[in-house]
N, C-alpha and C positions, 0 to 999 in steps of 0.2 A: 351509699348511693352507687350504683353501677355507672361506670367509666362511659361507655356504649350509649346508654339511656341521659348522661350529662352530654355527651358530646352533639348526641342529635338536638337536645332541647336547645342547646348553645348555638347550635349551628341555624336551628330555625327562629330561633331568635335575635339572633345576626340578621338572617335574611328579611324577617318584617322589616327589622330594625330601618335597613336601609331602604328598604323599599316605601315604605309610610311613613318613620319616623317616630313610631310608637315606643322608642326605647326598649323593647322588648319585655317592657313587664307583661300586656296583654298575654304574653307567652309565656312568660316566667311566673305568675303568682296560679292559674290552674297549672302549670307542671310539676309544682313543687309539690300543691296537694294532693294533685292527682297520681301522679305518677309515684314522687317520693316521700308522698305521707308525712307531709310537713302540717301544721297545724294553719291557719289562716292569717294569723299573726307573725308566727313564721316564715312563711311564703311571703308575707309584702314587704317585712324587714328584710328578710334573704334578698327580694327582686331591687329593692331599693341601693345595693353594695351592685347586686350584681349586672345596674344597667349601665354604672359609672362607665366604666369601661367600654359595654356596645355606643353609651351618649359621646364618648369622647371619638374616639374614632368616626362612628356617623355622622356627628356633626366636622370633623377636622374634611373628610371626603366632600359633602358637603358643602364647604366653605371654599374648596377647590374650585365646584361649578358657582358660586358665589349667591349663593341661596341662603347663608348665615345672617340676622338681623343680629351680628356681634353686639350691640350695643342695646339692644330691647331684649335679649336673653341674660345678658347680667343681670342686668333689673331685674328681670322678671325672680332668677333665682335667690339673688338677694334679697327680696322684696318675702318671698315665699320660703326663706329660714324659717321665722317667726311660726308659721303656720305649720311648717313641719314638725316642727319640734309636740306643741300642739295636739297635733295631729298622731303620732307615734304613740304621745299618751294616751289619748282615748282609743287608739284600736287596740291598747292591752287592758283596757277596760270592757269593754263589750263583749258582749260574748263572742264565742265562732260565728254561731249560726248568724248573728246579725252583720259581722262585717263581712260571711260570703254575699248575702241575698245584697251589700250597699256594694259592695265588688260587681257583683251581676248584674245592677240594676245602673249603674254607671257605664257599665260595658258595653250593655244594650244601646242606653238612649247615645251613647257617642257615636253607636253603627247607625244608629239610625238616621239620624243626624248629618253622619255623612252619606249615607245612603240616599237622601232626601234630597242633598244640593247635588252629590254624583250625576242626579236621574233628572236634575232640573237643566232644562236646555241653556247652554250658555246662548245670553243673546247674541254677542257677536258673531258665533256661531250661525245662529238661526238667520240672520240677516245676510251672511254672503252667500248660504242656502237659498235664502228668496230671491239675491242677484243672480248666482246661477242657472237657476232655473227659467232666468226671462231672456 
C-alpha cells in the first residue's frame, strides 16, 4: 500500500470520523477495496482494528463537549461482543459479492435515513418561525 494513498484515506477518515461520528469505516471498508485491493472480508476486518483508534480519540474529544452517554456505550459494546463474534463468522462465509451488495445496501438505507430526519423541519424550529414572523 502507498504511504501517500494511506495517509489521505486516514486523514479523511479522521475527519468524517469527527465530524458524524461514523467511526470511519463508511470510509475505510470502499478504500480498502477500492483503492487497495483488499477483498471485502478484508476490508471490514482491516476497518474493524483500524477504527479503534479514530472511536478512541473521537469519542475521548467528544466527551470533552460532554456528548459521551459513557454508560449506554458500554452496554451497548458489551452487549454487542456476542454478536460480533457472530458476525466475523458469517462474513467469511459468504461470498464477496453478497457481503459488498449487504455493505451497500446498509450504507444506503442509513443515508437515507438520515437524510430523511436532516430535511424533516424541526418543530421547535418551525414554531419560533411562526413567532417571528407575527
Amino acid at each position: 500500500m502507498e504511504a501517500v494513498e494511506i495517509i489521505i484515506v486516514g486523514f479523511l477518515a479522521g475527519t468524517v470520523s469527527g465530524l458524524f461520528g461514523v467511526g470511519g469505516g463508511v470510509v475505510f471498508v470502499p478504500s480498502l477495496v477500492f483503492i487497495f485491493g483488499l477483498t471485502q472480508a478484508e476490508a471490514n476486518a482491516t476497518s474493524l482494528l483500524a477504527i479503534v483508534p479514530v472511536a478512541i480519540v473521537g469519542s475521548y474529544r467528544q466527551s470533552k463537549y460532554g456528548n459521551v452517554a459513557v454508560r449506554e456505550g458500554i452496554w451497548i459494546g458489551v452487549i454487542s461482543l456476542p454478536a460480533t463474534v457472530l458476525a466475523a463468522f458469517v462474513a467469511n462465509e459468504l461470498p464477496q459479492r453478497v457481503l459488498q451488495l449487504m455493505f451497500v445496501a446498509f450504507a444506503l438505507y442509513v443515508a437515507l435515513r438520515m437524510a430523511r430526519r436532516a430535511l424533516r423541519p424541526e418543530p421547535d424550529a418551525e414554531a419560533e418561525a411562526e413567532l417571528g414572523a407575527t
